[in-house]
Structure formats: C-alpha cells, structure tokens
ROKOL-775075 format. One record per residue (C-alpha): x, y, z. Coordinates in steps of 0.05 Angstrom, whole numbers, padded with zeros to 5 digits, always signed. Example, Ala and Ser with C-alpha at 12.3 -4.5 7.8 and 13.67 -1.06 7.14 Angstrom:
<recs>
+00246-00090+00156;+00273-00021+00143;
</recs>
This chain:
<recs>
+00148+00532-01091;+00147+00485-01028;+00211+00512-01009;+00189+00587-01007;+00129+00553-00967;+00179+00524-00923;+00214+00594-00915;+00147+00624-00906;+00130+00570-00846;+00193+00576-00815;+00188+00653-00801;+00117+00665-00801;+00079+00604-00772;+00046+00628-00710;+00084+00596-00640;+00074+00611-00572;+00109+00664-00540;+00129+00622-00478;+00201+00595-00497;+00214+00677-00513;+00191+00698-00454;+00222+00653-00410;+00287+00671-00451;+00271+00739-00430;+00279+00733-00352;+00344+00684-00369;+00378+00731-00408;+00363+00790-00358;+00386+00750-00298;+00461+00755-00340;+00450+00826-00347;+00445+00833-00273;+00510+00789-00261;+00540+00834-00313;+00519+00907-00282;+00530+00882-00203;+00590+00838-00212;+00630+00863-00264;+00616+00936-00264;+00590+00965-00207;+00653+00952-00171;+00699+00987-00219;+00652+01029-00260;+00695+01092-00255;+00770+01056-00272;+00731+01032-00341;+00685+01083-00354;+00699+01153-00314;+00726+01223-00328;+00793+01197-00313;+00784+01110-00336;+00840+01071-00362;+00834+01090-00429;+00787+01157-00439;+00740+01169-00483;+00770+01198-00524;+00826+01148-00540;+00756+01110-00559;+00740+01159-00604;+00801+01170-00647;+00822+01096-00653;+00751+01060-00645;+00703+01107-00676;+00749+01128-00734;+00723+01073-00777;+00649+01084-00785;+00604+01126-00728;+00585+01093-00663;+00529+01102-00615;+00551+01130-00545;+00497+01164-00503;+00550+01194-00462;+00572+01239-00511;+00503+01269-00497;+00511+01294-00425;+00565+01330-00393;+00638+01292-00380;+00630+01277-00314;+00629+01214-00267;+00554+01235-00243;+00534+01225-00310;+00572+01148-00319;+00530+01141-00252;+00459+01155-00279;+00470+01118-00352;+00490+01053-00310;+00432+01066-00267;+00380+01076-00323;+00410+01001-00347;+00395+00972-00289;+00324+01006-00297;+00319+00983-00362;+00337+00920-00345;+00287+00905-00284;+00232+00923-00334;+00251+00875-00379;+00264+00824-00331;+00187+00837-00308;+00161+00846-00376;+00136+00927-00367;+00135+00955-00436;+00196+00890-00453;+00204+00917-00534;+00218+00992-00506;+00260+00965-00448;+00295+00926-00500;+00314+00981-00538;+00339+01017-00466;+00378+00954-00448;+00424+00957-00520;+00422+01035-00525;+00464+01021-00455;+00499+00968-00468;+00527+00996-00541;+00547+01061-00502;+00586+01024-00450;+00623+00979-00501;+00639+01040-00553;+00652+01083-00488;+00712+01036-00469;+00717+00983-00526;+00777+00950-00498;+00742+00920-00441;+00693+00877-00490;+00696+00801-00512;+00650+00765-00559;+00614+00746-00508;+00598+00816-00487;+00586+00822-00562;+00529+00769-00562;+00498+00800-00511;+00492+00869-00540;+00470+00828-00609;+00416+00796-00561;+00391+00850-00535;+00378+00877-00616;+00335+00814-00638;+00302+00814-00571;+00274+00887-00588;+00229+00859-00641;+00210+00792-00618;+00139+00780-00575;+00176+00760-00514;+00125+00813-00469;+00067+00774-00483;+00091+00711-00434;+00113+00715-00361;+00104+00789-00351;+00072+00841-00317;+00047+00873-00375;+00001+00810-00390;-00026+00813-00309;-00042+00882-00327;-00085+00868-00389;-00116+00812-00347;-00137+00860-00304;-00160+00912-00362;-00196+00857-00396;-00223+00823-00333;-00241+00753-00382;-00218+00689-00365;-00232+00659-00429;-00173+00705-00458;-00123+00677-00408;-00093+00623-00457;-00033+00648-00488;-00040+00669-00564;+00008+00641-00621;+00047+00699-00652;+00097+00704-00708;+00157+00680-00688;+00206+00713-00745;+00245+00757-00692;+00253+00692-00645;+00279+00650-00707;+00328+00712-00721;+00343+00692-00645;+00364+00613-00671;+00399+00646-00726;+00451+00685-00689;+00475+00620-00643;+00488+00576-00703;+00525+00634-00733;+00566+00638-00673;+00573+00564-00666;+00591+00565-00756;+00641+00609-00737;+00679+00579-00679;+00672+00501-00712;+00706+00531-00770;+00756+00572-00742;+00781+00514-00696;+00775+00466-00753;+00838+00496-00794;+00872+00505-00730;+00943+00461-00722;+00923+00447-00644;+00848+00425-00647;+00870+00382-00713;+00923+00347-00665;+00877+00344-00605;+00921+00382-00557;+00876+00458-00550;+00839+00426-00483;+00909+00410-00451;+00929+00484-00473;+00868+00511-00455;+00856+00469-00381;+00931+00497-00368;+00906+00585-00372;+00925+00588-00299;+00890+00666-00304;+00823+00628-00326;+00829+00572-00282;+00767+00557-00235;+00781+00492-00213;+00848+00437-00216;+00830+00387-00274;+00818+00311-00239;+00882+00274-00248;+00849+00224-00296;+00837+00273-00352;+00900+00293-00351;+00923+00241-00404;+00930+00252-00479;+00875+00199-00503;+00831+00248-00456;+00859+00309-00483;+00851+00284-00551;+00775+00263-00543;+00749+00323-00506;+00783+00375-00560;+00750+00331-00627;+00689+00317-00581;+00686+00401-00574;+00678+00405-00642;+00632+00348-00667;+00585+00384-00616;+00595+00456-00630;+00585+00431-00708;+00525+00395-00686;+00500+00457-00654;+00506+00499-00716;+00472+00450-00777;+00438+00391-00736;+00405+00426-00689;+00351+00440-00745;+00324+00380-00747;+00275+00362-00701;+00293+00280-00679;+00365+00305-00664;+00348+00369-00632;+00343+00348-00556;+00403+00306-00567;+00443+00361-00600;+00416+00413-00542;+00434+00365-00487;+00506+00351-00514;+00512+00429-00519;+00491+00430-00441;+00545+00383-00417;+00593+00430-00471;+00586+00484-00434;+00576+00470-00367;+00648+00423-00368;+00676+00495-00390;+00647+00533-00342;+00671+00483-00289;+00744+00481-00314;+00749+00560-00346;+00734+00621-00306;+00694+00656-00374;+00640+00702-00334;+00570+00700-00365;+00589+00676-00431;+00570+00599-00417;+00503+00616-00386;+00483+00668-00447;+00503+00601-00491;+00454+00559-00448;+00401+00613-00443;+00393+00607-00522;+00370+00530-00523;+00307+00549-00496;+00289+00572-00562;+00306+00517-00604;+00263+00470-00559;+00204+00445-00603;+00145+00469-00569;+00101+00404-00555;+00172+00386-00515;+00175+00456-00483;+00103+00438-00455;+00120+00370-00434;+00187+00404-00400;+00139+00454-00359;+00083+00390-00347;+00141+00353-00314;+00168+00411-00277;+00105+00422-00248;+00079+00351-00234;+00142+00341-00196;+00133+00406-00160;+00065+00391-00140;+00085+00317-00121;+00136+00340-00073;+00098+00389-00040;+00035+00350-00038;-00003+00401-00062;-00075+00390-00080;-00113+00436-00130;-00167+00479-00091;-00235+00506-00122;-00242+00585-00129;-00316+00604-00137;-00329+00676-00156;-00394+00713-00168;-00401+00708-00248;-00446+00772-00247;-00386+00821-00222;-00345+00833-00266;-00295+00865-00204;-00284+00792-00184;-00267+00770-00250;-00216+00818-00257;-00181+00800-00194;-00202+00721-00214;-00160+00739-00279;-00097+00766-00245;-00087+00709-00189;-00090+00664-00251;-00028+00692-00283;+00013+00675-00224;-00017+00600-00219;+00047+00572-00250;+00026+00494-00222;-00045+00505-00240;-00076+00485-00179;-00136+00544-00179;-00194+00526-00212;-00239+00580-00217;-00311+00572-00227;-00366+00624-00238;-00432+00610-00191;-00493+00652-00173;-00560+00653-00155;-00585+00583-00141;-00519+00553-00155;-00486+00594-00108;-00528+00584-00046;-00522+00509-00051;-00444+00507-00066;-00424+00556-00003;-00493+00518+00037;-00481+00569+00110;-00419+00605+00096;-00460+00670+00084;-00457+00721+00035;-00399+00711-00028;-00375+00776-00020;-00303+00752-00006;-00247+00709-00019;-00271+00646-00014;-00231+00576-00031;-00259+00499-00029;-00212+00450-00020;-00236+00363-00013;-00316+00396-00003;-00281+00446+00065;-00292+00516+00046;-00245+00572+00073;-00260+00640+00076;-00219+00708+00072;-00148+00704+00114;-00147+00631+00112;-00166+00626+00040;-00109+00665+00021;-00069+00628+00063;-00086+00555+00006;-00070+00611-00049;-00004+00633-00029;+00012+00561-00015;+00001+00541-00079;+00027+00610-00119;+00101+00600-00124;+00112+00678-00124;+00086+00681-00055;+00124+00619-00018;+00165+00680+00005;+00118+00712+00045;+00072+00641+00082;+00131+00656+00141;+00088+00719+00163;+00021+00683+00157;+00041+00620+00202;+00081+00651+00245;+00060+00680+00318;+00050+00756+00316;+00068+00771+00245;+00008+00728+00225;-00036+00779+00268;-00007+00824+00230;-00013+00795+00170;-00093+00784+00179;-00091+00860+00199;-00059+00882+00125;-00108+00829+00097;-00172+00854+00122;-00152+00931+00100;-00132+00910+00034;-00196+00878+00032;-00238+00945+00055;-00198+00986+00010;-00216+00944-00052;-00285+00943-00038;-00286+01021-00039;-00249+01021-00101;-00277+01042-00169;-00244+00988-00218;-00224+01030-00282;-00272+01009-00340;-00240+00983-00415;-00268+01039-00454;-00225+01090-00408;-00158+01054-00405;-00109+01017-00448;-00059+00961-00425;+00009+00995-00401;+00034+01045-00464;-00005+01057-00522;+00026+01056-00590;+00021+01129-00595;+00059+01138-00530;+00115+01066-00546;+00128+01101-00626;+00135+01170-00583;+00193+01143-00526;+00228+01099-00579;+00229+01149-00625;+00260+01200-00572;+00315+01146-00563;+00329+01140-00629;+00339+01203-00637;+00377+01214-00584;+00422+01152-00612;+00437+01187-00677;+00454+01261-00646;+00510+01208-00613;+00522+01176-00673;+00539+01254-00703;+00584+01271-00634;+00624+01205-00650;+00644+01231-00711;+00667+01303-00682;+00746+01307-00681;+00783+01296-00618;+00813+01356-00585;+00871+01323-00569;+00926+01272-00608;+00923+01217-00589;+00991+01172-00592;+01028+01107-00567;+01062+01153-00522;+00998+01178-00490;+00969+01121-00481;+01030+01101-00435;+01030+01159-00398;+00956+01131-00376;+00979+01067-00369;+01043+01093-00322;+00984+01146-00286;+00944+01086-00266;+00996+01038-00238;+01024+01097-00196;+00958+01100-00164;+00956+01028-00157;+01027+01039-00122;+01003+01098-00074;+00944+01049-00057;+00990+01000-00015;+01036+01056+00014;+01025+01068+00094;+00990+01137+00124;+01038+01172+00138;+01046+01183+00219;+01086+01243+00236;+01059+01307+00193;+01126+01335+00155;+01156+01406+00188;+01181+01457+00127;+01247+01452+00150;+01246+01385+00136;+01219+01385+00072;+01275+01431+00052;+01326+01389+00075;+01288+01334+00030;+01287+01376-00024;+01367+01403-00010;+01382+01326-00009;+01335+01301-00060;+01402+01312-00109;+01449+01263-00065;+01462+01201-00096;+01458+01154-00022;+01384+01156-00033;+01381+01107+00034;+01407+01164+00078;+01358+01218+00046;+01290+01236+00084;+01271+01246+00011;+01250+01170+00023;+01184+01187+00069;+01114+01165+00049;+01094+01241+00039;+01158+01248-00007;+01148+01187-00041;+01072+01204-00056;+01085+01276-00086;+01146+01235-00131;+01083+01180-00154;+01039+01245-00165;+01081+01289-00206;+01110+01267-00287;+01153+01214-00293;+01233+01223-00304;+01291+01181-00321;+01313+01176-00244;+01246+01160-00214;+01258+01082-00213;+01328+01092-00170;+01285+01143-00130;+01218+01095-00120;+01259+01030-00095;+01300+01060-00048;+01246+01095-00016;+01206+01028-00016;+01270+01002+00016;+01271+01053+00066;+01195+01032+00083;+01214+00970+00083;+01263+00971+00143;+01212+01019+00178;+01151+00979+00174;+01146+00902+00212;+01164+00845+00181;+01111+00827+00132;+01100+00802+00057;+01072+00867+00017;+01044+00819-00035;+01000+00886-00067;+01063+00932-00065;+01101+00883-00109;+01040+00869-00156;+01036+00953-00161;+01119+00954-00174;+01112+00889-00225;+01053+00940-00268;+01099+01001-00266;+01159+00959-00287;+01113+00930-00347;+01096+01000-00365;+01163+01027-00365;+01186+00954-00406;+01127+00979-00458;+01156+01051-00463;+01227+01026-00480;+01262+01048-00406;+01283+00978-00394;+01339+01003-00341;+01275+01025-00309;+01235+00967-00313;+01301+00926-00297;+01313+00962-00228;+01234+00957-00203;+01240+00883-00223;+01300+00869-00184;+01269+00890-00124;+01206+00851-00131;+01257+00794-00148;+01294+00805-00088;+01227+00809-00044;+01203+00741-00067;+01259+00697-00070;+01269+00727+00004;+01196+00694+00015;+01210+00632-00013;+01274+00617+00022;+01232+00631+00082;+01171+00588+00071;+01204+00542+00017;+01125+00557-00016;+01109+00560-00092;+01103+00618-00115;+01080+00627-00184;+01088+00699-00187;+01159+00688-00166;+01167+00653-00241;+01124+00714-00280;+01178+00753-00242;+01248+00717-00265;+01225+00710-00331;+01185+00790-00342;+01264+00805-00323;+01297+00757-00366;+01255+00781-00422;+01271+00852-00405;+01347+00839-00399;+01350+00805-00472;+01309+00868-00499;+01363+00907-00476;+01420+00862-00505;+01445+00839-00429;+01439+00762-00452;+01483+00738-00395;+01431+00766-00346;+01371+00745-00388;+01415+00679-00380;+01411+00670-00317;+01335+00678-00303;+01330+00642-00365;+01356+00581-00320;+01316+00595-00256;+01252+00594-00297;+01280+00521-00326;+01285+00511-00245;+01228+00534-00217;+01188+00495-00282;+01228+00422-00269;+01213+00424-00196;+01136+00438-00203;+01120+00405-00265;+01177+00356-00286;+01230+00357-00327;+01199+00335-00386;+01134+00365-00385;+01122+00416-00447;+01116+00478-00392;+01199+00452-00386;+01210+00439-00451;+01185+00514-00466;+01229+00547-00425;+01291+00494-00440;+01272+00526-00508;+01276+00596-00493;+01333+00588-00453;+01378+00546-00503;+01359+00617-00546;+01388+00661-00494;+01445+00629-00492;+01461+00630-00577;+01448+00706-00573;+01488+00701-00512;+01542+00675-00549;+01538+00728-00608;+01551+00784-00570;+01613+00751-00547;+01684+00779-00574;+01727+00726-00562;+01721+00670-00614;+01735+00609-00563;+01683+00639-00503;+01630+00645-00574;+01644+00573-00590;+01638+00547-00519;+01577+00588-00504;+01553+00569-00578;+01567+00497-00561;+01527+00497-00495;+01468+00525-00533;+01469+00468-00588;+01474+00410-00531;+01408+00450-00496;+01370+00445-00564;+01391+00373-00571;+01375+00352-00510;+01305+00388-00516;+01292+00353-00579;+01305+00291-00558;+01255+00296-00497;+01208+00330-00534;+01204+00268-00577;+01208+00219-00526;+01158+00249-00480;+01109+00279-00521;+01112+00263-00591;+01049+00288-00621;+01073+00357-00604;+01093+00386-00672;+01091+00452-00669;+01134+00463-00604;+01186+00414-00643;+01188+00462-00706;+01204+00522-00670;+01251+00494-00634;+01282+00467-00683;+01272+00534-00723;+01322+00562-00671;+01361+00509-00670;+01379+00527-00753;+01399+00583-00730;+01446+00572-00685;+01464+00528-00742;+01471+00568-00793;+01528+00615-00750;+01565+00553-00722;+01622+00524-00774;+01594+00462-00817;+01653+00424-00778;+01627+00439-00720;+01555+00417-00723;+01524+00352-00696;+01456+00342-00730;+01417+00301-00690;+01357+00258-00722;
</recs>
C-alpha cells in the first residue's frame, strides 16, 4: 500500500508551476535557434516543391510503415505554403515563449514540428526527436500558469493582490517531463556500455577526432590515453547517474551539476547544434523545489546587491479597485521583489503622502522621499528587469521629454478608460473556445494522417533518388560558374552545336558558360563528365588566376553522385580534375589541405571499385603521405590508411597474370601488414579492434600466398 501511496505522491502531489514555466521560455529559446539558424536559411532545399528529397520520396519509404502527421499534405504543393507553415511555428512558438494560451500553442509548436520532420525525415537526429517528444509532454503540463502573459492578464481580470502567490498544481505531466530524460539517458548508458570502444576507453579520442563536428582543437594535455580513458568511463558513470540517481534527492544537485559540466565539455569540443542545451534545459525540472527557491533568492539577492537597489513603497488607494488592477499587473513583472505595495485611504492616506496632493497618480516612496508620476516610474522601471531596456529614453536629453510626453498621455488615456468588469470577461480563451481550436487541429492532424496513407503517384526507386541527388549538385555546380559576358549570336551556337560531336573538346566553343549551363540543365549522359571538365578547363584558362575552392567542392558532389550510380569512369574523370586543381595549390602554398586527402582517397576508393588497383595504389600511398606528414607515422589516422593501403596492394597483386609480378606485389603487401602490426602494437597497444582487422586482412593475403612462403609474425 505505501508504495501505491508513493506512486500516488509522485504524480499527483501538488508543486509549483515555476520550474515548468521557466522550462517553458528555455525550451522555446531552442526553438528559435532551431527555426532562424537552421531553417530559415535553407528552408526551400529541405522542405520545397523541388527539396532534396520530395515529399513524396517521404511518403513511400517513411510513411509506408504506419500513417504520419504532415499538415502540408493539407494545402496546395507549393513553396508559399512551406512559407506560411514555418511562419505559423514561429507564431506558435512566440506564444509559447510568452505564455498566451502555452497548452494550445503547445499543441501548434509539435503539430509543426512533426510535419517538418515527416515532411523531410532525413534531415532529423534524436535530438530533433527530443524536441518534438518535448513539445508532446509540454502540451499537458501547467507550464502557463508561471512567467507568462496569460497570468498578467488574469491579474488584471481579477484585480486581487492576495491571489498573486503562485498555486501548487499537479505535476503528473512535468514528472512525464523527468521521465523522458532518464529514458534517453537508460538508453545511451546502455548502448555505450556493450560497446568494444567505451569498454576500452578510446570513444572520446574517436569522437574529439570528427573533424566535420569539430568546434574547437582539443588542449594538448588531454590528448593522452590516461585522459582519453577517464573522460570516456567518466561519460558514462554520469550519464548512468543521470538516469537512476538522479531520483534521489541528497544526490540530485550533485548528479545535475556533473550532467552540466557533461554537456557543456561536449558542446565546447563537438559542434552538435541545440542538442546540449535541450539536455541542460531539462535539469530545471528535477531541481527539488525548496532548492529551486533558494536558486531564484540567490539570483536575486545578488542582482539587487550589484545594482544597489533598494526596495521602494507603492501606496495605492485601497477603495479603487482600477488601481488594484494595475497594482496587480506591475507585480507580475517585480522579478527582485523590490515593490511593496500597500493599500491607504482616508486618514491613513493624508498623513502618509502629508502635501503631495491628491493620490490620483502614480505615486512611489523610497527612504520617507515620495516621487510622483514621471519620476515614479522612473524607481519602477529601475527596479523591473523587463524595462532596463527602455531607462536610456527616460535619462537621456530629448528622448526623456519625450518620454514624459508618452507618460502623461498614457496616463490621460487610462483615466478615461472603462476597466472591463469580472462578470463580463474571462482570462484569455475560455474552455469552450481552447476544446474548439484544439479540436480544429486535431482534426486537421488526422485528415493528414488519411493523405499520408494515399499512394504515391509516382515510383519511387534507388535510381530516382540519384537523379535528385545528380539534379541538386548540378545546381550547386551552375552556382560557382561566371555570368556570362558576351550574349551568344545563333551562328555561333550552331557552330557549337555542329562541333559539340568533335572529340578536341578544348578547341570547341561548345566549352562557353551558356553551353556549359544548358549541358548542367538538361539529363545526364555517359559523355557529360568528358564534356563538364574540359569546359571547366576552358574557364579555367579564361578566368584570372585564382583558387575556385566552391567549383571543386560542386565537381567533388557530382563525382560522389555519379560513384553512387555505378559510372565510376565518370566519377574518376571529375576527380582527377579536382585532384589536379589541389595538388596545383599545394605545390604553390606548400598549405594543408585536408580536402586535398578526402580527394586522393574518394579516387582511390573509386579506382578499386572499378578493379584499377594499381591506381587505387597509388593514392592509396599519397593518403599514407599526406597522413605521416600531419599526424606521424605511427599515429592510428597512419596506421588506418597503412592498412587500407597494404589491402590495395594484395588485390593489386590478384589481378596480376604473371606469377613472379603476383608474388612480388603479394610480398610487398605482407611486409606493409607486418610492419603495421608491429607499430600498432608498439605505439598503441590497447587498440584491439584496429589490430583484428588488420590482421583479418592480413589472413587473407595469407590464405592465397604458398604456406612456404609465409612469415607469421607474433
């Protein structure tokens, strides 16, 4: 029985809403990273008429499991209406953030994030995944009732200061909340904990070494293995601790602050948008709350200390009940409670205010000095954190006159006004109105539920999604091509076209921009590759001497397209010339270059795919180069690539004919593997699985070689 009781307190024990509603304006503040920095800029590419990967792509491959929700299958397929669904997020989202009707907004926020992630479901991590997840549990919690502009506007309504204190509410939606991190942090301590490289301690080096996820060079003294070792177990004692100890309350601040230095080392060293922060965001609830109100009491003390701010005195006629209202609103925004209101009248009044006059106005006391109207609010807006913004126009020359201007006909127009009384007016949406709108998006959510399930009116195939693939890299392509200068004459473009079938592709006008844009714009063909280089060649010799950096990056994503569909000639010949273009550079500026590397070895792996092993050879041993030079010869980035290399040269010596070049070549491979062993174990002998693969190759080269042949080496 006490455990049900346990259950029951856990869930349904009344807590304040404050730690939820301060969650609230964290978790929105990542939704507006996510909409302004990593959508607005290439909202169309993801999620237009013509994105990356369409709709319906989404559809047949995503959707084909169960139905998903995608309000854009409600409107018409256009890019105008991508444009208003990401604007109605960021609508949603600004009303959560502010707390205006936060459950229906709520609802909003994951109707739009759902759609965006089943609209293009390829361009989605769990951390995206979380967020949606967040935005669920956050529909149902009480996370309106704290820090919002809903609860100024029922101040207002209700115009009583003695309902200012926050009520407790049922916290079973926030606990749900809890809930969902320790699954997430369950599920990572266990996957890692079976995993070979976190049991040996080596997943931080791997992971400090992502050069595409790299934010910052790792200090020199980390970089040792007894480091390496105790950051990757120290990951998971903490992300353990996060999911089971976290629970109980003596550990809890020492569990939450571990998590904080957890996360903020990965954010430092690993270039993971939003996902750290959305981590972070999610302590606030698991702070117990007499903490949480110490947290905010030091906050504030400190605040107040380093502004030297005193509290000031706010006496209000008691028998209006249009000052208390307004009384009742500036009290919501007294974050550093330092307004003290007090109700006077009558006999009490006269003596507190002595010869200020009538109390028919703002009026402060601050140290026994009373200050009326503009310089009264001038004491509440320094002490109103929300307004620290604006004291610049009421100290400074000419905008304070006009500044006591605005003041004094805010002041007349409120005095004319007609507050609204209770028995006419309801705080924000009633529940009539809040079933009626989320009811309207729920339906709406389950007519796009019905369209997901609608069949395709196209097939979709591995060969179509290539030609989307090969469509957007020739874009990319067109992108870094020059204007061109002189307009083309017809007679010109015939002779183009008349010696667009001449193999001295140099000599051919076919090679002008305009050409070589209608040849990017039109299907692809077996001879485009031939046709694409040596026009960039001829632009090359026409334009100044320069390094295109973005032409070769838009040649190195066709070539990887044409690698995927098969056409490795293709992908061969626009990998040469990038080749050709940056070891030019290098000789020139003798500069690193690691694209130079993701170059030799894109074409070595292209040259083995096609069984040209003496070519994949040869890049094979650049990349060994280019890897010694920058990183040692024995580091495990060398040892990799001695590896892969050694590999090359057994299949190498396979496709040989002649028996004696096979055993020389086969020879030269084994001495490679040996010699990789051998520093493998001398340099780094705690890394196992690197020495079983090699030596996995290693048997068999083995395995083809004659017994007599073979020297084992221990």
């Amino acid at each position: 029985m006490s455990l049900f009781k346990g259950i029951d307190s856990f869930f349904f024990r009344p807590l304040s809403p404050r730690p939820v509603g301060l969650f609230r304006i964290l978790y929105c503040f990542v939704l507006l990273q996510l909409v302004f920095v990593h959508l607005a800029s290439d909202l169309l590419p993801w999620y237009g008429v013509h994105a990356v990967v369409p709709a319906d792509v989404a559809r047949e491959h995503h959707h084909r499991l169960f139905p998903h929700i995608n309000l854009l299958l409600l409107a018409p397929p256009t890019d105008v209406a991508v444009f208003v669904l990401f604007w109605l997020f960021v609508l949603a989202i600004l009303c959560l953030l502010f707390g205006v009707a936060s459950r229906l907004s709520a609802l909003m926020v994951f109707l739009c994030l759902v759609t965006f992630q089943n609209q293009n479901p390829y361009n989605c991590n769990s951390g995206d995944v979380l967020i949606r997840l967040t935005a669920f549990w956050l529909m149902f919690t009480r996370c309106g009732e704290a820090y919002s502009l809903s609860r100024v506007f029922n101040g207002w309504l209700n115009g009583d200061l003695a309902a200012l204190p926050h009520k407790n509410y049922s916290p079973w939606a926030q606990r749900l909340l809890q809930l969902q991190l320790a699954i997430v942090y369950t599920q990572a301590t266990l996957s890692k904990g079976v995993a070979a490289d976190w049991q040996a301690g080596n997943s931080v080096y791997y992971a400090g070494r992502y050069e595409e996820m790299k934010r910052f060079t790792i200090p020199f003294f980390f970089d040792t293995p007894i480091l390496w070792k105790i950051l990757t177990w120290s990951t998971l004692i903490v992300e353990g601790s996060l999911a089971c100890l976290v629970w109980f309350p003596p550990l809890t601040n020492w569990v939450l602050l571990a998590g904080v230095g957890l996360h903020l080392g990965i954010d430092a060293s690993m270039n993971i948008p939003m996902f750290q922060w959305i981590m972070l965001s999610y302590y606030l609830l698991f702070l117990p709350p007499a903490d949480f109100d110490r947290g905010l009491e030091f906050i504030r003390a400190t605040v107040v200390r380093l502004l030297r701010l005193e509290p000031v005195s706010l006496p209000f006629d008691g028998t209006s009940q249009k000052y208390e209202r307004w009384v009742c609103v500036l009290k919501h925004f007294d974050l550093l409670h330092l307004i003290e209101p007090e109700r006077i009248g009558g006999d009490e009044m006269e003596a507190r205010v002595a010869n200020t006059g009538k109390l028919d106005g703002l009026l402060v006391v601050q140290n026994g000095k009373v200050y009326r109207a503009f310089a009264a609010m001038i004491k509440l807006a320094q002490r109103i954190p929300l307004l620290w913004i604006s004291l610049p126009v009421f100290v400074l020359p000419v905008l304070n006159d006009f500044a006591r201007a605005g003041f004094d006909f805010a002041v007349r127009a409120a005095r004319k006004a007609n507050p609204p009384s209770k028995a006419t007016h309801r705080a924000g949406l009633g529940r009539s109105q809040k079933l009626f709108c989320g009811g309207v998006l729920i339906l709406l959510a389950g007519v796009s539920v019905t369209l997901s399930t609608k069949p395709v009116r196209r097939e979709f195939t591995r060969q179509s999604l290539i030609a989307v693939r090969e469509k957007f890299a020739r874009e990319e392509l067109k992108k870094t091509l020059p204007v061109e200068a002189v307009p083309a004459v017809e007679s010109r473009a015939e002779n183009a076209r008349a010696l667009s079938k001449d193999s001295d592709w140099e000599r051919s006008f076919y090679h002008s921009t305009s050409e070589l844009q209608a040849m990017l714009n039109r299907q692809s063909s077996k001879q485009d590759s031939a046709k694409i280089i040596a026009a960039l060649k001829d632009l090359d010799e026409k334009e100044p001497q320069s390094d295109k950096e973005a032409r070769w990056m838009a040649v190195s994503r066709l070539a990887d397209v044409y690698w995927q569909d098969n056409r490795l000639d293709d992908a061969a010949l626009l990998l040469n010339y990038v080749w050709d273009k940056r070891a030019d550079r290098f000789r020139r500026t003798a500069k690193e270059d690691p694209e130079l590397l993701a170059t030799v070895l894109a074409i070595a792996a292209v040259r083995r795919d096609a069984g040209d092993f003496a070519n994949a050879e040869k890049f094979l041993s650049m990349g060994v180069r280019y890897k010694q030079r920058t990183t040692g010869a024995t580091s495990i980035e060398s040892l990799v690539e001695k590896n892969n290399l050694a590999l090359a040269q057994y299949l190498h010596g396979q496709s040989l004919k002649d028996s004696s070049q096979r055993e020389a070549k086969w020879k030269e491979s084994q001495q490679l593997f040996d010699q990789t062993i051998l520093d493998l174990l001398r340099a780094h002998p705690q890394e196992r699985t690197l020495l079983k693969r090699i030596e996995a190759n290693r048997a068999l080269l083995l395995r083809d070689r004659k017994p007599s042949d073979c020297r084992i080496v221990d």
